[in-house]
Every structure is written in structure tokens, then in C-alpha cells.
C-alpha positions as CSV (number, residue, x, y, z in Angstrom):
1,X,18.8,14.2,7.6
2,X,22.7,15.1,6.7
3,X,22.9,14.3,3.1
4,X,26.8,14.4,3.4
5,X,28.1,10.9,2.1
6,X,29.8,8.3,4.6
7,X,33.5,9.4,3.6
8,X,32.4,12.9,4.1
9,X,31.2,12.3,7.5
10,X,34.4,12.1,9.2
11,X,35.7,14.6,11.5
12,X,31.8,16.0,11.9
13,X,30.2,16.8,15.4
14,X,27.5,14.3,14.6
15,X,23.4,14.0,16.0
16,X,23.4,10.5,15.1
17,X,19.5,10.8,15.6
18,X,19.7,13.6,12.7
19,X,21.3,11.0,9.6
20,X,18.5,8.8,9.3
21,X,14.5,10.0,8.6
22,X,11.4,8.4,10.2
23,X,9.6,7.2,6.7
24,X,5.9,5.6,7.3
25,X,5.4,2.2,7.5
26,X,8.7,1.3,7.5
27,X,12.4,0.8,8.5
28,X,15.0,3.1,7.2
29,X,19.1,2.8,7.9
30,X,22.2,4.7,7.0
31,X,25.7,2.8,7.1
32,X,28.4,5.2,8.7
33,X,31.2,3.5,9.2
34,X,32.1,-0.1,7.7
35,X,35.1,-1.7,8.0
36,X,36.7,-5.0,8.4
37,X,36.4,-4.6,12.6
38,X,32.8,-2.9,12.4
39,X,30.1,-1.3,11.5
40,X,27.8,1.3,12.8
41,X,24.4,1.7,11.1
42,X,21.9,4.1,12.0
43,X,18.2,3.0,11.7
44,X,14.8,4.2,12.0
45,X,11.6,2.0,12.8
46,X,7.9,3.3,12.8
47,X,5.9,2.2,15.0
48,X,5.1,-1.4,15.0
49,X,8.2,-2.0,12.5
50,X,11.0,-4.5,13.9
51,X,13.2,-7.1,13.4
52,X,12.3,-11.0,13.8
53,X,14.1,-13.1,15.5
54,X,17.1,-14.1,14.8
55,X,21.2,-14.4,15.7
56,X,24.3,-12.7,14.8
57,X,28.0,-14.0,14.8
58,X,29.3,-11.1,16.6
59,X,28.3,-9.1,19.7
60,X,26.0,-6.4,18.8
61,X,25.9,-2.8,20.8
62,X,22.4,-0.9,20.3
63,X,21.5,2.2,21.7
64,X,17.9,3.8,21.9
65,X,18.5,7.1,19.8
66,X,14.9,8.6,20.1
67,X,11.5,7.0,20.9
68,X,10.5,3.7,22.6
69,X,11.2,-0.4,21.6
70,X,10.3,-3.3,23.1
71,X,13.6,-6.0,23.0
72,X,13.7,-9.7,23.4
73,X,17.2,-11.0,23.8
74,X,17.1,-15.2,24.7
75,X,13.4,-15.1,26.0
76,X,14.0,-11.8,28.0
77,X,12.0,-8.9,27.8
78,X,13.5,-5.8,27.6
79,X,11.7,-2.0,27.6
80,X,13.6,0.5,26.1
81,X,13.9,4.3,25.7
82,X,16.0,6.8,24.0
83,X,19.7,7.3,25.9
84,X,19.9,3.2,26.7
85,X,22.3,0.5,25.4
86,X,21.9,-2.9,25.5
87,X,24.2,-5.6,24.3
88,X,23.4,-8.4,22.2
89,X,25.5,-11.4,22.8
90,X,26.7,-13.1,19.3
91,X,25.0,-15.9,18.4
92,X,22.1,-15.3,21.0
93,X,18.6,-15.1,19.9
94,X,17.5,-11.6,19.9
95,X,14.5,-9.3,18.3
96,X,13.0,-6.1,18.5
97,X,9.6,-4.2,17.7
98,X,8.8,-0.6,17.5
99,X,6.3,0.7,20.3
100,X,6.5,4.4,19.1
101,X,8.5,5.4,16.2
102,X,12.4,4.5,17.2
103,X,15.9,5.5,16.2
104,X,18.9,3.2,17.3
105,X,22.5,3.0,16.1
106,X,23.7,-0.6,16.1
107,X,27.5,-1.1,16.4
108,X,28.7,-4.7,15.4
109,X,31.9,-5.5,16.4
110,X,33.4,-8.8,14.5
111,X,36.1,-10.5,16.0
């Protein structure tokens, strides 16, 4: 994992799959960029780790980094893989679980 700080990781040729650690038996995230437009966070999920459901004001973008998730987004099912994107709609129930250990980066666009 780059240890180099979130200022520091501007102007970097970046592995996004490289900022964040698998740790066991849990879910692990890195904030690189946070701003009043955005963020981007990139997480880690062992397997069987996930988020319940639930909604978000504003339109979420995540893409499959590494590994394998199963996605719900309003009572669809979704299987997913490292190297696809899916988009969740603001204020659209949506949820995720880990079927092998996962990496995503989740971009949150407000506004």
C-alpha cells in the first residue's frame, strides 16, 4: 500500500488497487480526494464483508478494482468483477456483499 499522504498523492501514476490493503475480517478505505464536488475513496472488503442497505443523496460511481461482489441496487441483482462500473442512482436503495475478497473505488459526485 502507498503510504504517501492524500496531498502527496497528486500528480502520481496511481494502481488505485495498490492504496488500500486486504485486512481479515474486515473493510478497509483510503480517502484520496475530498472536496466540496467529490470524493473518491478506495476500499477493501474480505470476503463476506459488505455494506447494508441503504441510500445516498448523490449519484455514486463504483468500480470493481480486484476480486468479485455481489450488488443490489432497487431489488436488482447485480454480479460483479474487477474492471466494471456501475452507477448508483442518489437516493436509490443500494447494497453490496463481498463474494471473494474485493477492492472498489467509489466516486460520489454531490450536486
Amino acid at each position: 500500500m502507498s503510504t504517501h499522504s492524500r496531498e502527496e498523492l497528486g500528480g502520481r501514476v496511481l494502481r488505485l488497487e495498490d492504496l488500500v490493503d486486504y485486512r481479515a475480517g474486515t473493510v478497509a478505505s483510503r480517502m484520496i480526494v475530498n472536496n466540496p464536488a467529490g470524493s473518491i475513496t478506495i476500499f477493501s472488503f474480505d470476503e463476506g464483508e459488505g455494506l447494508s442497505e441503504h441510500t445516498a443523496p448523490f449519484d455514486a460511481v463504483v468500480t470493481i478494482l480486484d476480486g468479485e461482489t455481489e450488488v443490489w441496487v432497487a431489488g436488482e441483482t447485480h454480479q460483479m468483477k474487477a474492471g466494471e462500473t456501475i452507477i448508483f442512482p442518489a437516493n436509490v436503495p443500494h447494497a453490496l456483499s463481498a463474494v471473494t475478497p474485493f477492492k472498489m473505488a467509489l466516486v460520489m459526485i454531490r450536486g
